[in-house]
C-alpha positions in Angstrom: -38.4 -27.8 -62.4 -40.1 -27.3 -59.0 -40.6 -29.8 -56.8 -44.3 -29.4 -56.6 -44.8 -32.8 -59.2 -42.8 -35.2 -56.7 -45.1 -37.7 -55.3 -41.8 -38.8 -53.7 -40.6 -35.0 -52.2 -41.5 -34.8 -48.5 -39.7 -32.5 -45.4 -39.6 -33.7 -42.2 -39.8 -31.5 -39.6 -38.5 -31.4 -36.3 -39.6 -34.2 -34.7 -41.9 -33.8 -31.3 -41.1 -34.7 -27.8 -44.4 -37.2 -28.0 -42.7 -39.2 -31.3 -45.3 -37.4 -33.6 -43.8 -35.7 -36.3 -44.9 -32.8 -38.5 -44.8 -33.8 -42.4 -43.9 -30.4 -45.2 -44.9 -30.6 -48.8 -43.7 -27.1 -50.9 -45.5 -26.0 -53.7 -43.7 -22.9 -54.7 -45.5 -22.1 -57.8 -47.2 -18.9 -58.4 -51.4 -18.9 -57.8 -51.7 -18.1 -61.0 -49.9 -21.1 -62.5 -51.7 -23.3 -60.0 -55.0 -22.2 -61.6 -53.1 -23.5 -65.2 -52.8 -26.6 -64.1 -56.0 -26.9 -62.2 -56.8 -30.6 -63.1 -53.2 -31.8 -62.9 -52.3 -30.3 -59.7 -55.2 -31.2 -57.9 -54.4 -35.2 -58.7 -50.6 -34.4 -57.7 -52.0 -32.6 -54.1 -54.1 -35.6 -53.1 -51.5 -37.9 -54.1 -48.9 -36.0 -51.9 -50.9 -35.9 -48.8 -51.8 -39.8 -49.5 -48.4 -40.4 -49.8 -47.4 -38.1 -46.5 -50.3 -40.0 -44.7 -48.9 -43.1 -45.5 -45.4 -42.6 -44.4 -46.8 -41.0 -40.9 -48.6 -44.3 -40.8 -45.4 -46.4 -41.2 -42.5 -44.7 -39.4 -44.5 -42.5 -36.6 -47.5 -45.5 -36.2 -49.7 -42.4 -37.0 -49.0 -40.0 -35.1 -48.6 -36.2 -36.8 -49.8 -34.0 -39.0 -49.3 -33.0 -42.8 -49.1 -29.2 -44.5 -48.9 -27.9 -47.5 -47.2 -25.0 -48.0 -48.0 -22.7 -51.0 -46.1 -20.0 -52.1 -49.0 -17.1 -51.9 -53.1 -17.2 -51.0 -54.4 -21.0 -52.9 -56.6 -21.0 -54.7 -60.4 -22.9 -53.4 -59.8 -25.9 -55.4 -56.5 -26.2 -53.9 -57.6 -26.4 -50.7 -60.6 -28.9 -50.9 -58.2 -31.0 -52.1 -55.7 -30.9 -49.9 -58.4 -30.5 -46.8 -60.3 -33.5 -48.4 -57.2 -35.7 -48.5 -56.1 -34.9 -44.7 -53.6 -32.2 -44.4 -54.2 -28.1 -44.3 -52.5 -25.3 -46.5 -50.0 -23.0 -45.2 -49.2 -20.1 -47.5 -46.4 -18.4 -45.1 -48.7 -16.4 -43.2 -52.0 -18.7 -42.2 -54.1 -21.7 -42.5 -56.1 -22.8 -44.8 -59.1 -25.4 -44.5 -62.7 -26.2 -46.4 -65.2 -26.6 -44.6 -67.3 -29.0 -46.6 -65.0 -30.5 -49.2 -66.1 -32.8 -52.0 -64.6 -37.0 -50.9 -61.2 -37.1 -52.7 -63.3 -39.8 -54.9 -65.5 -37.5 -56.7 -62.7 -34.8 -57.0 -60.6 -37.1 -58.2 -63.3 -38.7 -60.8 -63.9 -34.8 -62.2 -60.2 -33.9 -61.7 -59.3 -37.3 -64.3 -61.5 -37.0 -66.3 -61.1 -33.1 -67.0 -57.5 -34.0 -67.1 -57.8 -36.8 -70.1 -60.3 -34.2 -71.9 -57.4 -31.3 -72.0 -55.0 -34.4 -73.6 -57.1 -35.5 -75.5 -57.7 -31.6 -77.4 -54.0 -31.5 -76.9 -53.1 -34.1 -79.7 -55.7 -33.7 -81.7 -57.6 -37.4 -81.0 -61.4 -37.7 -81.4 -61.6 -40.4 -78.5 -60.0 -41.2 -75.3 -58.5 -44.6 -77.0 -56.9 -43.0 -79.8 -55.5 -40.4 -77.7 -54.1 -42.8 -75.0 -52.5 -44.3 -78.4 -50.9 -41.4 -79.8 -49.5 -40.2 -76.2 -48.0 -43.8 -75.7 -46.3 -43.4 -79.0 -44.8 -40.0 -78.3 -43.1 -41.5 -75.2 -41.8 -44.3 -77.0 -39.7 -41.5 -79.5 -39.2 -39.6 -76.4 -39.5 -40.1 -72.3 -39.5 -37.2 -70.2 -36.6 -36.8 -68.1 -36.1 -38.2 -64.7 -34.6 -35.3 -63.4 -37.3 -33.3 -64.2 -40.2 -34.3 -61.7 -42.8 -32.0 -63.0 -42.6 -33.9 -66.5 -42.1 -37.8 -65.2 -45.0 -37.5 -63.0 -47.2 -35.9 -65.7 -46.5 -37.8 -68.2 -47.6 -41.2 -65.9 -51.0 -39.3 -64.5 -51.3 -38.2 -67.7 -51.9 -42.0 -69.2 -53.5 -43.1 -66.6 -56.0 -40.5 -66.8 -56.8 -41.5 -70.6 -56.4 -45.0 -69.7 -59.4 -44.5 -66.8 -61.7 -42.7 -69.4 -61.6 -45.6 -71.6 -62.3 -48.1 -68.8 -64.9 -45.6 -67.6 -66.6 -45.5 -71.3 -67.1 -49.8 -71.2 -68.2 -50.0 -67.1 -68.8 -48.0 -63.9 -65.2 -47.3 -62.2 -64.2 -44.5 -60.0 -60.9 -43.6 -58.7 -60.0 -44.4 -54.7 -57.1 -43.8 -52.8 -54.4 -47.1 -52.8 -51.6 -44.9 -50.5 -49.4 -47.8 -50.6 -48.4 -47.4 -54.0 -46.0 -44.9 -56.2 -48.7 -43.2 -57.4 -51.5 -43.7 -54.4 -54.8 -44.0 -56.8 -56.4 -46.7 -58.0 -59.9 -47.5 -60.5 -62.5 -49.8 -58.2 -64.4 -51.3 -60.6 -66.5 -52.6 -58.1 -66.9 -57.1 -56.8 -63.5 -56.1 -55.1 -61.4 -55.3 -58.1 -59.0 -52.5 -58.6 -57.1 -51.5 -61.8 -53.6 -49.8 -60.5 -52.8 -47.3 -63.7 -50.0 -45.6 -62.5 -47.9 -49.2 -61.8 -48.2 -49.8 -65.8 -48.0 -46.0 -66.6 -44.8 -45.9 -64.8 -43.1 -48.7 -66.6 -44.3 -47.0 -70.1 -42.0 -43.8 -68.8 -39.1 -45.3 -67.4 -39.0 -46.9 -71.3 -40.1 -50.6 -70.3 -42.2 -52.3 -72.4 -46.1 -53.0 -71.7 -48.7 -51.1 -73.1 -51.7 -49.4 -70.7 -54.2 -51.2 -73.4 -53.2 -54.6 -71.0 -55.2 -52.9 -68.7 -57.9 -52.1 -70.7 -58.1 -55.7 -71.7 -58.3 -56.5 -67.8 -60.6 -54.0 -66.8 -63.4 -55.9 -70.0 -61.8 -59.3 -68.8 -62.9 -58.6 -64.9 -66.4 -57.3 -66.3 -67.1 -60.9 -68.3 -64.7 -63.1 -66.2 -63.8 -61.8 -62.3 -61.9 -64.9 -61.8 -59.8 -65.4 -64.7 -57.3 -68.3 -64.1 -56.0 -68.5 -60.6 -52.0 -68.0 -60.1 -49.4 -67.8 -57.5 -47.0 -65.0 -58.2 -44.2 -63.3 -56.2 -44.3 -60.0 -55.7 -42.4 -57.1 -53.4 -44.9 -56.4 -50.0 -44.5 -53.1 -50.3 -45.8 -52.6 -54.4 -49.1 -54.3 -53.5 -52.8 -53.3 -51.1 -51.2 -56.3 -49.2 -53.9 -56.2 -46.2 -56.7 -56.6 -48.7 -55.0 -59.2 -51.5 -55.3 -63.1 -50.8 -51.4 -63.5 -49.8 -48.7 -66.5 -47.5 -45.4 -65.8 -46.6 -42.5 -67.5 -48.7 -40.6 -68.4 -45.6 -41.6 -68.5 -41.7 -42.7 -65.6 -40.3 -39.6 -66.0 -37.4 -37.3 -65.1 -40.6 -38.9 -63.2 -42.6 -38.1 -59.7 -43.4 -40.2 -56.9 -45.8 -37.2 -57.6 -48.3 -38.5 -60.5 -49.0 -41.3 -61.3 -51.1 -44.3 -63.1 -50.5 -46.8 -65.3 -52.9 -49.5 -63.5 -53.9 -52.4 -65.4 -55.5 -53.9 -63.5 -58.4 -56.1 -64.1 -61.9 -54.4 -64.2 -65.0 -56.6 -62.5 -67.4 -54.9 -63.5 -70.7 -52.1 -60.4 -71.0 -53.0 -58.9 -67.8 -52.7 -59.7 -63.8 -56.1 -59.2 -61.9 -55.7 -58.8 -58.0 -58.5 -59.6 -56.4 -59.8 -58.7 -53.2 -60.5 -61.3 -51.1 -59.4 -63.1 -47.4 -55.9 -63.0 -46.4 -55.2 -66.9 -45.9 -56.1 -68.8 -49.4 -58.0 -71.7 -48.7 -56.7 -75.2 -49.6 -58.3 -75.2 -53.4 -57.1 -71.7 -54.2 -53.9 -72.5 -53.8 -53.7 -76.1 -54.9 -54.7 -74.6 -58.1 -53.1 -71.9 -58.9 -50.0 -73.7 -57.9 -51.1 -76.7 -60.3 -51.3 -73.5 -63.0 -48.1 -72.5 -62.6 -46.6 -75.5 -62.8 -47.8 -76.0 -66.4 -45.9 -73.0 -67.2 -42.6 -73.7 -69.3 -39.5 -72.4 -68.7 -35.9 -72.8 -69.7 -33.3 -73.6 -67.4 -29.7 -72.9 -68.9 -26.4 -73.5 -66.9 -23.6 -71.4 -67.3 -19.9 -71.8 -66.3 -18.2 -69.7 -63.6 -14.6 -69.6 -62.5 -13.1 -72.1 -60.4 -15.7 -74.6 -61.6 -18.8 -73.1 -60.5 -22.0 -72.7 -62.1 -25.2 -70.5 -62.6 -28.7 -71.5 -63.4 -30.6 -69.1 -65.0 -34.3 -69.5 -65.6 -35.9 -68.0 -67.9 -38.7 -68.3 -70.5 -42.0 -66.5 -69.6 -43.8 -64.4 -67.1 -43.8 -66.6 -64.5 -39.7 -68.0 -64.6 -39.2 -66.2 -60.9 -42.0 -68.3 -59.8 -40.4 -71.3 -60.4 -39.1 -71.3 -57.1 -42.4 -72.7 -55.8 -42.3 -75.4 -58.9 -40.6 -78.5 -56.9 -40.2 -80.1 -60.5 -38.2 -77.0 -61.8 -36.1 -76.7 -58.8 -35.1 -80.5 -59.0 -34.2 -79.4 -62.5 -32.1 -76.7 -62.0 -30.5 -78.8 -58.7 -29.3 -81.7 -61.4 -28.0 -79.1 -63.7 -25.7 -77.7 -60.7 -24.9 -81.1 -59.6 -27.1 -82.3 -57.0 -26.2 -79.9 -54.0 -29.0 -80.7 -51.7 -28.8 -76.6 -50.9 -29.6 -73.7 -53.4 -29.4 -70.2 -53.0 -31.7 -68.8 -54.8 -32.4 -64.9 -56.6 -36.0 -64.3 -57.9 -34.7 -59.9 -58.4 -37.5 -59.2 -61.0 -40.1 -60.7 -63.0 -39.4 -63.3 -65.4 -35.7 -64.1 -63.7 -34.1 -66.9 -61.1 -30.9 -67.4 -60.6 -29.4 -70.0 -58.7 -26.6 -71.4 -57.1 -24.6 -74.6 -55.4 -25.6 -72.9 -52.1 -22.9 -75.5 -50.4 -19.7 -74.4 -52.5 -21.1 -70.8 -51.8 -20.6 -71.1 -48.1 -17.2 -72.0 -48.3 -16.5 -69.5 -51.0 -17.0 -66.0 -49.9 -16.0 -64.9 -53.0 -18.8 -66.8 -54.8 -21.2 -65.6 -52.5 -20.4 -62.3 -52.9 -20.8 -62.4 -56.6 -23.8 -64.0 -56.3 -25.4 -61.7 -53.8 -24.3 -58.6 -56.3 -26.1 -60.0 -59.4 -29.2 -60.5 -57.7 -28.8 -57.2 -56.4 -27.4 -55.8 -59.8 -30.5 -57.5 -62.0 -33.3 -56.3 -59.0 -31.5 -52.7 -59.6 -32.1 -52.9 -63.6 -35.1 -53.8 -63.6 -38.2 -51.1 -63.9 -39.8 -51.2 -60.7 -43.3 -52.5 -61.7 -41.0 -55.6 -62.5 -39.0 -55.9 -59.3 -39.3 -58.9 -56.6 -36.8 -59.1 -54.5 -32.6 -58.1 -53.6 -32.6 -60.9 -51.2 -31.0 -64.2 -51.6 -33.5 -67.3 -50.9 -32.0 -70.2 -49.2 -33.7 -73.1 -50.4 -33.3 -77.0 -49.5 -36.8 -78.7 -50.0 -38.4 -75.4 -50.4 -37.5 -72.4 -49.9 -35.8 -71.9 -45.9 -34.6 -68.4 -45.3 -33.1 -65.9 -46.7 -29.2 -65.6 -46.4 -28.0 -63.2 -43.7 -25.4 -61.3 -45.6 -23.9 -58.0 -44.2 -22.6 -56.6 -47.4 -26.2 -56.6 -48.5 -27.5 -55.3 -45.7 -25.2 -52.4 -45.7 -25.6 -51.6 -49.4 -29.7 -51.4 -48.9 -29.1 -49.2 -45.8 -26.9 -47.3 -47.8 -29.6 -47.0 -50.7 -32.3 -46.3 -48.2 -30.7 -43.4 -46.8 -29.9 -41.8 -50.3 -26.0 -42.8 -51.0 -24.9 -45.0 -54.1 -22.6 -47.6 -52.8 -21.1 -47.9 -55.7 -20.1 -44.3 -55.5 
């Protein structure tokens, strides 16, 4: 299908002699099938230029301009998104800009909810619940196809549109741009919450397990409880409204790298993770306990032999087993089990997983090191990307250190980065 679905499809033009740089999204369809898919496509517009804006914000520090080129004459709606959301339409010939556009809030509000209406008529439900429960089955039987951009992405706006309806039937929520994310949208509920639909829709499509009534259960649990009980939990930078959660580095800021992830402190709801807004630095208490918290959380550790004598520790056990890296007890656990080496390297790839390492046999076996750096990587690759932490190996002595400089890693994520499979 047509690349007009890909929240991830953007053209970079030329760039400019001032280090601007103009940013292309096609939409090649027809007017006429635009105006079919009036609710869908204008979610998918302001997502694009969200996402656009955002990358102009991160690798030109601002400085450009979006379009959005249409095959023929847009339709109105079209354009109040797009103008709304901070780019202008091209069709081929001119430009195209409203003057007075609705906020990208209330068109995405009417756009959602129109959206979960047409689904909901579509299977046949009477309410917005038992549609989001029919739809989650027919994925399970069958998930669209990757390949096929028009059909992933509508299948996870899709649910997440049901899934706002039904928070929107229990409290007051409307829907706000997030650009950081895959899908740049996100339900404020209001007392600095957000809901993040399309993280949990995503997982649901890529065939992970969850189900987007966790979210539902959050959205009732933030109404009754806002706080919920406080956690620490790792997560990747980049996945997360970073400037606006309550967040510290894992390792020194003179190390540290966006590869690596950082402690975020969040409320555990009972099935679901709250983020709330709130100042950057925790304060002493917040993160005393939701340390304490997480160290009541049991895991397993298990040992297992490698060749030549060595050994991997694997925890496992529960949501939080990645988080045992900032469990002292755990790590003393899983250092006995390797045989006291006072350094460990360390992999947290996704949630619910650390492996580990005698990090002093590793630096004087490259072979083990290597091994050990492609498992992490391996397991970080595997795993959907709602549940991924971190490709980088932690070096940890009485806490986590660094992170081990590794080449061969470095040049496999450049490789990924630029769009070639190393293992090609």
């Amino acid at each position: 299908m047509g690349s007009w679905a890909d929240l991830d499809k953007v053209s970079v033009a030329k760039p400019r002699p001032d280090g601007s740089a103009l940013l292309v999204l096609r939409d090649d369809r027809s007017p006429e099938r635009v105006r079919e898919t009036r609710h869908l496509s204008v979610v998918i517009a302001i997502s694009r230029v969200a996402r656009a804006r955002h990358a102009l914000a991160e690798r030109f520090a601002g400085r450009g301009s979006v379009i959005y080129n249409t095959a023929g004459t847009p339709p109105d709606f079209l354009v109040d998104a797009v103008t709304a959301a901070g780019a202008v339409v091209f069709d081929g010939t001119r430009e195209h800009v409203a003057r007075s556009p609705l906020a990208t809030t209330l068109q995405l509000d009417a756009a959602f909810c129109d959206l979960a209406s047409v689904v909901r008529r579509r299977v046949g439900a009477k309410s917005f619940r038992a549609a989001l429960e029919i739809v989650e089955a027919d994925l399970q039987r069958k998930l669209p196809d990757r390949a096929n951009p028009a059909a992933w992405w509508t299948a996870i706006i899709e649910l997440s549109a049901l899934t706002g309806e039904c928070v929107r039937e229990k409290r007051a929520a409307r829907w706000v741009e997030s650009p950081s994310q895959r899908l740049p949208l996100a339900l404020d509920l209001g007392k600095n919450e957000l809901l993040f639909p399309g993280k949990l829709a995503q997982t649901i499509v890529e065939g992970g397990a969850g189900s987007m009534s966790a979210l539902l259960e959050l959205s009732v649990a933030a109404a009754g409880d806002p706080t919920g009980i406080p956690m620490a939990m790792l997560c990747d930078r980049r996945s997360v409204p970073i400037d606006k959660l309550t967040w510290e580095r894992l390792i020194s800021e003179e190390v540290d790298t966006d590869d690596v992830p950082v402690i975020v402190f969040v409320d555990d709801c009972g099935g679901a993770i709250g983020y709330p807004f709130g100042p950057k630095v925790p304060d002493a208490i917040r993160r005393s306990k939701a340390l304490a918290n997480l160290a009541k959380e049991p895991v397993e550790v298990e040992i297992a032999d490698l060749p030549r004598g060595n050994a991997l520790a694997i925890v496992t056990g529960g949501f939080y087993a990645a988080e045992s890296l900032l469990v002292p007890a755990t790590m003393d656990r899983i250092r006995r089990g390797l045989g006291g080496p006072k350094v460990l390297l360390v992999g947290v790839p996704a949630r619910g997983q650390l492996v580990a390492i005698d990090g002093e046999r590793a630096m004087l076996d490259d072979d083990l090191e290597h091994a050990f750096l492609l498992l992490v990587e391996q397991r970080y690759l595997e795993a959907t990307e709602r549940d991924r932490i971190s490709s980088e190996v932690i070096v940890y002595v009485d806490g986590p250190l660094g992170r081990l400089q590794s080449n061969l890693l470095d040049a496999r994520r450049a490789m990924r980065a630029s769009g070639v499979d190393p293992d090609a």
